[in-house]
N, C-alpha and C positions, 0 to 999 in steps of 0.2 A: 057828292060828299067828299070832302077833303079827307085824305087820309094823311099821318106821318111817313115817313120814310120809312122802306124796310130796311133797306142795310145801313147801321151806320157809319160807318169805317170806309166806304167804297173813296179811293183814291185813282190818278192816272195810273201808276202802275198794276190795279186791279183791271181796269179795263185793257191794256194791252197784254196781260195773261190770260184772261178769260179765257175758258176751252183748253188754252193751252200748258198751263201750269196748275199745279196746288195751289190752292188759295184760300184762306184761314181767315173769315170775316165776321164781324160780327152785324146781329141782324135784332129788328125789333116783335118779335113774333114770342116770345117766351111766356110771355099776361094775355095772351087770346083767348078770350070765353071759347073761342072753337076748339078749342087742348084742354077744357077743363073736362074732369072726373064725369059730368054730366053727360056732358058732350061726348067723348069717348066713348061712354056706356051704348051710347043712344048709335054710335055707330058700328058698333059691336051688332049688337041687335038686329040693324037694320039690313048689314052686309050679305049678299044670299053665297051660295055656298063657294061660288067660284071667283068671289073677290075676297079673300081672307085666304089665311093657310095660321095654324095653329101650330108652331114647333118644339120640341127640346131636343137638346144634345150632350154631347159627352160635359160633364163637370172638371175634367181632368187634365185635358190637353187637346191639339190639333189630330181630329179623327172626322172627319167628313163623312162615314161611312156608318157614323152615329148621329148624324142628323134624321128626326123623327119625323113625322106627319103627325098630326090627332084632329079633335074636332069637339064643338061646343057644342052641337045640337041640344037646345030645350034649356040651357044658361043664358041667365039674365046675363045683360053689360058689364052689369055689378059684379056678378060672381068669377066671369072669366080675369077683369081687372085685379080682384083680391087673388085670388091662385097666379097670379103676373107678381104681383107681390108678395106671397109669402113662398112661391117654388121654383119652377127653373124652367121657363118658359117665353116664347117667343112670339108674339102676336103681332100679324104683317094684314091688313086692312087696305085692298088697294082699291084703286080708282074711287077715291073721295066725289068728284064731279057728278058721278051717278047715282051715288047715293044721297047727298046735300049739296041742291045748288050753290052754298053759303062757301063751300072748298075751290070750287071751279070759279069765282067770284076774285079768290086769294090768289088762286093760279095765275088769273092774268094779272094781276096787281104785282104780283112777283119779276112775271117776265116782263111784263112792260117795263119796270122800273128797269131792268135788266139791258132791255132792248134801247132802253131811255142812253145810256151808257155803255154800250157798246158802239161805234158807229159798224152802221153795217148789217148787221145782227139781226136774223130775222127767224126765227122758231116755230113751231106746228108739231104737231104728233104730243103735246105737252099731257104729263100727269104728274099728280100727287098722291102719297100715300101717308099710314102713316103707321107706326111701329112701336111696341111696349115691348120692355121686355126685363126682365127677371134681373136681379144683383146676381153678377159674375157670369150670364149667359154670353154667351158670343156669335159671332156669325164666321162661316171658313174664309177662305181664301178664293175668293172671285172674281168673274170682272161681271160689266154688264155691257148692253148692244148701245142703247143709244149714253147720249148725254147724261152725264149723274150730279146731283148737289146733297148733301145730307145736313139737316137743319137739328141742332140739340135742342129741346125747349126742356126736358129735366135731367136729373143725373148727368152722372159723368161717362163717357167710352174712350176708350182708347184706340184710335186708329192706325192703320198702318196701309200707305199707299205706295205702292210699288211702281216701278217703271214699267210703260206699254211695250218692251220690246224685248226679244230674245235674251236671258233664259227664265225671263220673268211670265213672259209671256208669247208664246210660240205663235207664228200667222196660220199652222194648220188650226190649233185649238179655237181660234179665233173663228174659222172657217168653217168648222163642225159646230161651233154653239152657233152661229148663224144658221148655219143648214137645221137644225134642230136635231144633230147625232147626238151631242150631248149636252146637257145643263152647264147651267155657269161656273160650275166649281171647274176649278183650273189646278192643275200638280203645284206643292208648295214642299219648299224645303225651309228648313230653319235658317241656314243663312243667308236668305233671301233679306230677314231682314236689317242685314248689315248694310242694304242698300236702301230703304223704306225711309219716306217722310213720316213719321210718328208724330201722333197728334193728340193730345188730352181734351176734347170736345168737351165743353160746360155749354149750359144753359144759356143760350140769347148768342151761340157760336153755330156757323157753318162751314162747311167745306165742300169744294169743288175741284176736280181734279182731270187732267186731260182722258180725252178718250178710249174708253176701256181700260184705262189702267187697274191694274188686280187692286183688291185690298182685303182686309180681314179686321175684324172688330171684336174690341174684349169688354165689355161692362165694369165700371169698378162696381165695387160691393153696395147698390143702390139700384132702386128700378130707376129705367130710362125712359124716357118718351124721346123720340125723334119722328121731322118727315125726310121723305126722301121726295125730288121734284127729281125728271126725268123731261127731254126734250129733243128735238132733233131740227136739225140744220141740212140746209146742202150740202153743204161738206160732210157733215154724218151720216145723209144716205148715200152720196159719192163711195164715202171708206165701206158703209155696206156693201154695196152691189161689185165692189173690187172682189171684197171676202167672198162674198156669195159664189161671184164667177170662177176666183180662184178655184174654189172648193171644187164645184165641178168639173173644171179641167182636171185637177189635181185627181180627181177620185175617176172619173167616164176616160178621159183620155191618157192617164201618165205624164202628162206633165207635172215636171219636178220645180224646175227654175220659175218662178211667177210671181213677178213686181206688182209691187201694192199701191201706186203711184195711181190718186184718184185724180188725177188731168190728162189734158191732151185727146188723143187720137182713142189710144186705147180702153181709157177711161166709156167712151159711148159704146165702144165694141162688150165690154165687161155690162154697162148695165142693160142692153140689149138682150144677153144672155140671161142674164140673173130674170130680167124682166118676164123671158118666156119661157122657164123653166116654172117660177116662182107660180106667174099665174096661170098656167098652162097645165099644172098638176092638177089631178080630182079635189075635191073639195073632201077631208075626214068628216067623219062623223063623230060628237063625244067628247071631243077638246084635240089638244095635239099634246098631249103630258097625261100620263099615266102616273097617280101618287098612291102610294101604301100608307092606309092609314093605320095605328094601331094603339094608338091612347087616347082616353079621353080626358079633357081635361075636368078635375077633380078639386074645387078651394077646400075642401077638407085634407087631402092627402099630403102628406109630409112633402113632394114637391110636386103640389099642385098639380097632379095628373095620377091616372090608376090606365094600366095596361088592359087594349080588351082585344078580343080577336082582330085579326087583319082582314081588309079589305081594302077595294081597288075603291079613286075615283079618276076622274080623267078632270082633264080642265084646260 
C-alpha cells in the first residue's frame, strides 16, 4: 500500500543535521485515525500497568521534586482523557508496538523514510510512545539515553532545548543516569536558558535534537497530544558504553580525568568493560525503578485527580 510522505519539509540541509543539530520540521501525521479520541481511549485501557505512568506537577514554577506518580486502575479510556482535559495532568503510554500492531507498523514507516534520507543511517532498538497532557502542564528539565524526536499532533508546547555539554549538562550526570544512580532529571538553573533553542511546537510540527541534549517543556493553555520516537545507532551505543565505562572507572577506581571519545583504541577497551559489568550483574527482580504513587486520577475533581495513600510500585 502506497503511503504519502511523512515529513514534508525534509530538505539537504535536514539530512546533514540529523542526530546532530535541532531540527524543526514539519510532518503529515496530525489527521491519523491512530491519534483520534477512540483510539487513545482504547490505548489507555489496553496499557498494563508497566507501560503507562500517570503524572502531575507543580502549577507554579520549575520544582521537579513536585512531580507526582498516580494511577487509573478501573477507568475507562474515556474517563482518564476528560480528567487530561479538564485538570492538570500528564499521561505517558509507552511502547505502542506491544500493545497495537497498527503503531509499530508507523514506526517503521517513520524510520524508513528517515533511513531513506539519511545516507548511512541505520537504527534498531526503535520505540514509540505517546503523551496527553493537561493545559499549562509541563515536563522538568531532562535529557534522555538514546536518540529522541517529539511529534505535536494537537495543541501547542513550548520547548526549550539546551546544549549537551558542560554546565548544561555534566559527563558524570550523564554516567549515573546510564548506570541507573539516578533518573533523567538533570540540575536546571534559570539562565540556562539564555542559551536554549525555544520552540513553539503546533500541530503537524516535529523536533529532533542532538544526543542527550537536556530539555524541559511548557503546555500553552490547551491539551496537547504528542509522540515521542526514540532510536538507537552505533554511534549512540558507542557514546553509551564510553558513559557506562566512564562511570565505573570514575566511581571503583578514582579516576578523575576520562575522555568521552567513542573511537579508536580506547573506545573497544570501554565497551568491553561496560559489556561485563552490564551483563555480568544478577538479574533484579520487580523492575529496576521503584515509583511512589499517591493519587488517583479523578474526572470529577477540580484537577482531575484526588490524593490517596501512598504506595510503592517497581517497573
Amino acid at each position: 500500500m502506497e503511503h504519502a510522505p511523512i515529513f514534508t519539509d525534509w530538505t539537504d540541509e535536514t539530512t546533514r543535521g540529523f542526530g546532530r543539530e535541532v531540527l524543526h520540521l514539519r510532518h503529515s501525521l496530525a489527521q491519523s485515525d491512530l491519534f483520534g479520541d477512540d483510539a487513545l481511549a482504547r490505548l489507555i485501557e489496553k496499557a498494563p500497568r508497566h507501560l503507562y505512568h500517570v503524572c502531575t506537577m507543580s502549577r507554579t514554577g520549575h520544582d521537579a521534586r513536585a512531580w507526582r506518580d498516580g494511577d487509573i486502575h478501573g477507568l475507562s479510556g474515556r474517563d482518564v482523557l476528560d480528567a487530561v482535559k479538564r485538570g492538570h495532568l500528564w499521561v505517558h503510554v509507552q511502547k505502542l508496538p506491544e500493545i497495537d500492531p497498527a503503531y509499530g507498523e508507523l514506526l517503521d514507516r517513520i524510520f524508513a523514510e528517515i533511513e531513506g534520507r539519511v545516507p548511512g543511517l541505520e537504527t534498531f532498538k526503535r520505540q514509540i510512545t505517546f503523551l496527553i497532557s493537561s493545559p499549562k502542564a509541563r515536563v522538568y528539565y531532562h535529557c534522555d539515553v538514546p536518540g529522541q524526536s517529539l511529534w505535536q499532533l494537537r495543541g501547542t508546547k513550548r520547548v526549550y532545548v539546551y546544549p549537551n555539554t558542560p554546565p548544561f549538562l555534566q559527563p558524570e550526570t550523564m554516567e549515573r543516569i546510564i548506570l541507573g544512580e539516578q533518573q533523567e532529571d538533570v540540575h536546571y538553573e534559570p539562565w540556562f536558558d539564555e542559551h536554549a533553542t525555544i520552540i513553539d511546537l503546533k500541530p503537524g510540527e516535529m523536533l529532533t535534537w542532538p544526543l542527550n541534549a537536556p530539555h524541559r517543556i511548557e503546555n500553552h493553555d490547551v491539551v496537547n497530544l504528542s509522540l515521542t520516537t526514540e532510536h538507537w545507532t552505533r554511534e549512540i551505543r558507542n557514546s553509551y558504553a564510553v558513559h557506562y565505562a566512564n562511570r565505573l572507572l570514575r566511581r571503583n577506581l578514582g579516576v578523575a580525568s576520562l575522555g568521552r571519545d567513542a573511537r579508536g583504541v580506547s573506545l573497544y577497551g570501554k565497551m568491553g568493560l561496560a559489556a561485563l559489568h552490564k551483563y555480568g550483574r544478577p538479574k533484579t527482580k520487580g523492575g529496576v525503578r521503584s515509583y511512589t504513587v499517591d493519587f488517583r486520577v479523578d474526572p470529577q475533581a477540580a484537577l482531575g485527580y484526588r490524593d490517596i495513600p501512598a504506595y510503592q510500585i517497581a517497573k
